[in-house]
C-alpha positions as CSV (number, residue, x, y, z in Angstrom):
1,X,-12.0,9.1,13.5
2,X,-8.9,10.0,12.5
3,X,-6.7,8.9,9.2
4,X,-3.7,8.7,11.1
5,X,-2.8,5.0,12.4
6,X,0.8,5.1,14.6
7,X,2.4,1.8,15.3
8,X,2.2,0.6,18.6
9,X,5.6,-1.7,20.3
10,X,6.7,-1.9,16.6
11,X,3.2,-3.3,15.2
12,X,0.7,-1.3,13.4
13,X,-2.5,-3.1,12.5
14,X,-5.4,-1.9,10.8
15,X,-9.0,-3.7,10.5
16,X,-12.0,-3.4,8.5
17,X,-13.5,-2.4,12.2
18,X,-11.4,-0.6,13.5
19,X,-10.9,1.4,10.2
20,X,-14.5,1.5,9.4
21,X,-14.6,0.0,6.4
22,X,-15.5,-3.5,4.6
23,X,-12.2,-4.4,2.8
24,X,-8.7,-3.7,3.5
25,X,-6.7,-4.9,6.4
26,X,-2.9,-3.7,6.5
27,X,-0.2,-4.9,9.6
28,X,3.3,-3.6,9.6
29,X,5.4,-6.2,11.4
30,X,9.0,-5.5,12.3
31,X,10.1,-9.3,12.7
32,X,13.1,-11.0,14.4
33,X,11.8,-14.3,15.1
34,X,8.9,-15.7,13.9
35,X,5.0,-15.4,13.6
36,X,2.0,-17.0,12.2
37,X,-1.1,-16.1,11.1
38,X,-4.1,-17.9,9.5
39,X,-5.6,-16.1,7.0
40,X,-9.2,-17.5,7.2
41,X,-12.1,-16.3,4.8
42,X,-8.9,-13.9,3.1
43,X,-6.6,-13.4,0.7
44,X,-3.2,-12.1,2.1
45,X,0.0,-10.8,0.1
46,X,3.0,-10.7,2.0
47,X,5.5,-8.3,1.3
48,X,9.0,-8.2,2.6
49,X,9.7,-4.5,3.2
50,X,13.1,-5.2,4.1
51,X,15.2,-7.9,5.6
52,X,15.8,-11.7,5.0
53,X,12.7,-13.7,5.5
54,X,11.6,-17.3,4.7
55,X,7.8,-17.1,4.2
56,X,6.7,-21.2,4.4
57,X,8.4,-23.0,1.2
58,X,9.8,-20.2,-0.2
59,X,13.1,-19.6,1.7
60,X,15.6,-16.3,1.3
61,X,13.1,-13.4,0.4
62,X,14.5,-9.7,0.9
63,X,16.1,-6.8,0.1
64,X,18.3,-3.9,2.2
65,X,15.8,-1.8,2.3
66,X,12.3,-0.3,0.7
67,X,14.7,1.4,-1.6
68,X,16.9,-1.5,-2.8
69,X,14.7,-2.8,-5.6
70,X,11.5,-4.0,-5.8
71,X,10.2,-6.3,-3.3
72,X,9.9,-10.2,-2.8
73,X,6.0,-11.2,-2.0
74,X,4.3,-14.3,-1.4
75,X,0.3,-14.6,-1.9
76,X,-1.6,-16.6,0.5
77,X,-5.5,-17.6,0.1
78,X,-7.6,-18.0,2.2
79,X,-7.3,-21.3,4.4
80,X,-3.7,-21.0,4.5
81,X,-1.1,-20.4,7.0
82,X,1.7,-18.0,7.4
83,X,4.6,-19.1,8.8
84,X,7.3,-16.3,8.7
85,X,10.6,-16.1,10.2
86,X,13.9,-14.1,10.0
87,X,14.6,-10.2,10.7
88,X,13.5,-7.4,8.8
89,X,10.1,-6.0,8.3
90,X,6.5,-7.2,6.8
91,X,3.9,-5.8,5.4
92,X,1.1,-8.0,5.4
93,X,-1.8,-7.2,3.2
94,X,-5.5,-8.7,3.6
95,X,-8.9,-8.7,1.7
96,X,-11.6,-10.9,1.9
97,X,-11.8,-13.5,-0.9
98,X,-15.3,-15.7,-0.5
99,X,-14.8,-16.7,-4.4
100,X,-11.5,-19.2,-2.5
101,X,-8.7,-16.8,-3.9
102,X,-6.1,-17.7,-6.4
103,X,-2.9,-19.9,-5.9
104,X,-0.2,-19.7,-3.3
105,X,2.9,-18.5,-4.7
106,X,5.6,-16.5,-4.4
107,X,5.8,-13.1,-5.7
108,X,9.4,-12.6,-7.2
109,X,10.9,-9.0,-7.0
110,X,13.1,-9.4,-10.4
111,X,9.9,-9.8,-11.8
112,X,8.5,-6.2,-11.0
113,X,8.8,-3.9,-13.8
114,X,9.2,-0.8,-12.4
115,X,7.1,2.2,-13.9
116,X,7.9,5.9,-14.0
117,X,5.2,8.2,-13.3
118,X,4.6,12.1,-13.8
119,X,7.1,14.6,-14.8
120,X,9.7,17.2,-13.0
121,X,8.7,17.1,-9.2
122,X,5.9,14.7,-9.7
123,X,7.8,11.8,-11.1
124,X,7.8,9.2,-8.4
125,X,8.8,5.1,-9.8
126,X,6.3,2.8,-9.3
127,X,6.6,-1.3,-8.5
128,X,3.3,-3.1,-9.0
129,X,3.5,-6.0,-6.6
130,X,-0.2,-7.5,-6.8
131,X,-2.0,-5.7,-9.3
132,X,-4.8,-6.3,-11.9
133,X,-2.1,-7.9,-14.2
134,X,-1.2,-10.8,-11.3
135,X,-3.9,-13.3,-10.4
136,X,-6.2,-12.6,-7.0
137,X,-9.7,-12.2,-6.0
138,X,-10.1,-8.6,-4.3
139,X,-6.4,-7.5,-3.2
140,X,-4.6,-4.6,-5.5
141,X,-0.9,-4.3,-3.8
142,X,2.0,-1.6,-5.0
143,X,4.7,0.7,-3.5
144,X,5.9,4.1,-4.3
145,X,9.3,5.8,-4.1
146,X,8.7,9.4,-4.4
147,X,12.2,11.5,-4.5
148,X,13.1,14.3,-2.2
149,X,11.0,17.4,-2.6
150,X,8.2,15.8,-4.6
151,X,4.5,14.8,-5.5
152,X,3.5,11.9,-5.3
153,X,-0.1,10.5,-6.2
154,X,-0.6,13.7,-8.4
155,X,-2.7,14.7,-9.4
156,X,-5.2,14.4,-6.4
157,X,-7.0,11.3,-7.6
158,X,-10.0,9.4,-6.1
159,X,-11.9,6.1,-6.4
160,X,-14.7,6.2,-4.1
161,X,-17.7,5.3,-6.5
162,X,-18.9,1.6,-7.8
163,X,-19.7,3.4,-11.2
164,X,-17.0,0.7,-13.8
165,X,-15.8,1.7,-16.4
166,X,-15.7,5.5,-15.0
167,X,-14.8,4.9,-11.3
168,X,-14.3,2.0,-8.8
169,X,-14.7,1.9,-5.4
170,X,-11.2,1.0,-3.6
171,X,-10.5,1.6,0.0
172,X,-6.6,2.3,0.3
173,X,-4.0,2.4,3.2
174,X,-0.5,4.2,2.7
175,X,2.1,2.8,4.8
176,X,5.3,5.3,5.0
177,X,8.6,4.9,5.7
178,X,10.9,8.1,5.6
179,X,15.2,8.2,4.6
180,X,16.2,9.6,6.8
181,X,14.0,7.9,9.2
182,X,13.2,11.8,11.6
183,X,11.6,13.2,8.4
184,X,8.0,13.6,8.2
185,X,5.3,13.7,5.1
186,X,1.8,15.4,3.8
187,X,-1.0,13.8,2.8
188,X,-4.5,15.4,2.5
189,X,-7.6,12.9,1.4
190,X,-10.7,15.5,1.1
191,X,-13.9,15.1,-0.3
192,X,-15.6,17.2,-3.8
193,X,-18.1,18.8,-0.9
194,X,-15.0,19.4,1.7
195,X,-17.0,17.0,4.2
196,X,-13.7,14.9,4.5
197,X,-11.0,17.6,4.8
198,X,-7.7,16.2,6.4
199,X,-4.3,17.2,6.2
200,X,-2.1,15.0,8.1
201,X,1.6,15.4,8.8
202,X,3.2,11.7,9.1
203,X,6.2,10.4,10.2
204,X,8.4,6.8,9.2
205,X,5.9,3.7,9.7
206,X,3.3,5.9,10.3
207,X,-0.2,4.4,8.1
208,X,-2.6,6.7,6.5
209,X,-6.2,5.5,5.5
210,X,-7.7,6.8,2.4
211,X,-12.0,5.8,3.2
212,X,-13.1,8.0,0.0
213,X,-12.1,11.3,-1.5
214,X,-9.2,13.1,-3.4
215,X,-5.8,12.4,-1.9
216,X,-2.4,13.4,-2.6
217,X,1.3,12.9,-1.1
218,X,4.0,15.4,-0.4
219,X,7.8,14.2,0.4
220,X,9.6,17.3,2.0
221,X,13.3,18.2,0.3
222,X,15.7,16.3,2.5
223,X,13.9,13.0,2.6
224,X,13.1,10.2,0.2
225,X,9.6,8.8,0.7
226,X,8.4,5.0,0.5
227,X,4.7,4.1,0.5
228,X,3.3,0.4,0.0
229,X,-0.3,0.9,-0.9
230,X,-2.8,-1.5,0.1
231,X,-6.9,-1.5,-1.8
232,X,-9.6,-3.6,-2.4
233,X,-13.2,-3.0,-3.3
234,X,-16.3,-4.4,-5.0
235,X,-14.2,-4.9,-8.7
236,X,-10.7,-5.5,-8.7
237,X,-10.0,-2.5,-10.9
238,X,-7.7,0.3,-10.2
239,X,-10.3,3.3,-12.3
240,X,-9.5,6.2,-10.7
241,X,-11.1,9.9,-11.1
242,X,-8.7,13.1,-11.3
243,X,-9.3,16.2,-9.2
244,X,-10.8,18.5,-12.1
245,X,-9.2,21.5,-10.4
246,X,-6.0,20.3,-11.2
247,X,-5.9,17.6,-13.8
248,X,-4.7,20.2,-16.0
249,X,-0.9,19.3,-14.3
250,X,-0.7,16.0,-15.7
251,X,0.2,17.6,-19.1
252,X,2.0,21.0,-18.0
């Protein structure tokens, strides 16, 4: 199967099935109207990739685009429904949650404190949306802007192993978008044993699933790269193991 998932009349959807997996659904809606959704036995975070969107009671969410700030969300559990509507784009972001979730509420951007990771062409700035520091049963949810001409997700890094407090076990989408939008990216996800060996060129709104292994991004000079990142496992923990081949970079 491959890691590549293109979007299809402006929707891109991926499923536990048809990914494979147990966890992580990811759909990329471009929106000018409205939809609905119900989000079942999940968990859903909705994140406004860029736009103006009213998501239910909370009315006004946005920004220009992914690189305008960090993003408004809104978490749903399950037994709710979405009702979205306005222009712009969504990323909506699922896991199952059979413990009944944690409250709705919205997810302000001005809230985000935006990290800075890595150093020379590996600094990328970080905006944790959903993660272990925000309430929610399996979902972990947080975008990337990697400048022109860098690394990103560097070192190569996995979590593919239930072993807490070494490892966790997190299935992972990367959603990309591209400025300017006819650029293209590298990712390669490969395995210690080279069993999973992929390198995939992508292009904007083009998703990349990450099922286990090593994996690492590359933004060509010329374009700025956005990912919003999308996991869920076993443990809501974010433990990740670097490549031992090259864990030496973090400190050069």
């Amino acid at each position: 199967m491959s890691l590549l998932v293109r979007p299809d009349d402006g929707r891109l959807e991926v499923t536990p099935e048809s990914a494979g997996w147990t966890y992580v659904g990811f759909e990329a809606v471009r929106l000018d109207g409205s939809i609905t959704r119900e989000t079942g036995d999940r968990e859903l975070c909705v994140v406004v990739i860029e736009g103006r969107v009213d998501v239910g009671e909370w009315t006004g969410l946005g920004r220009e685009s992914p690189w305008a700030g960090p993003p408004d969300a809104v978490y749903l559990p399950p037994g709710a429904r979405l009702e979205a509507s306005g222009s712009g784009e969504l990323g909506l972001c699922w896991a199952p949650a059979p413990g009944g979730g944690a409250p709705a509420r919205r997810l302000a951007g001005s809230d985000v404190d935006v990290e800075v990771r890595g150093h020379g062409s590996q600094q990328r700035y970080v905006h944790p949306i959903l993660m272990g520091d925000q309430q929610a049963e399996s979902l972990l949810v947080v975008e990337v802007l990697t400048p022109a001409g860098h690394w990103s997700s560097y070192p190569p890094h996995k979590h593919d192993r239930d072993d807490p407090p070494r490892e966790t076990l997190l299935e992972e989408t990367y959603y990309h978008r591209l400025s300017p939008a006819q650029g293209f990216g590298l990712q390669r996800v490969y395995s210690d044993d080279r069993s999973l060996d992929e390198t995939i060129a992508f292009g904007d709104r083009d998703c990349v699933l990450v099922p286990r292994g090593y994996h690492t991004v590359s933004a060509p000079p010329g374009y700025e790269l956005y990912y919003l990142n999308v996991m869920a496992g076993p443990s809501r923990s974010w433990i990740f193991a670097n490549d031992p081949d090259h864990e030496w970079t973090v400190a050069a």
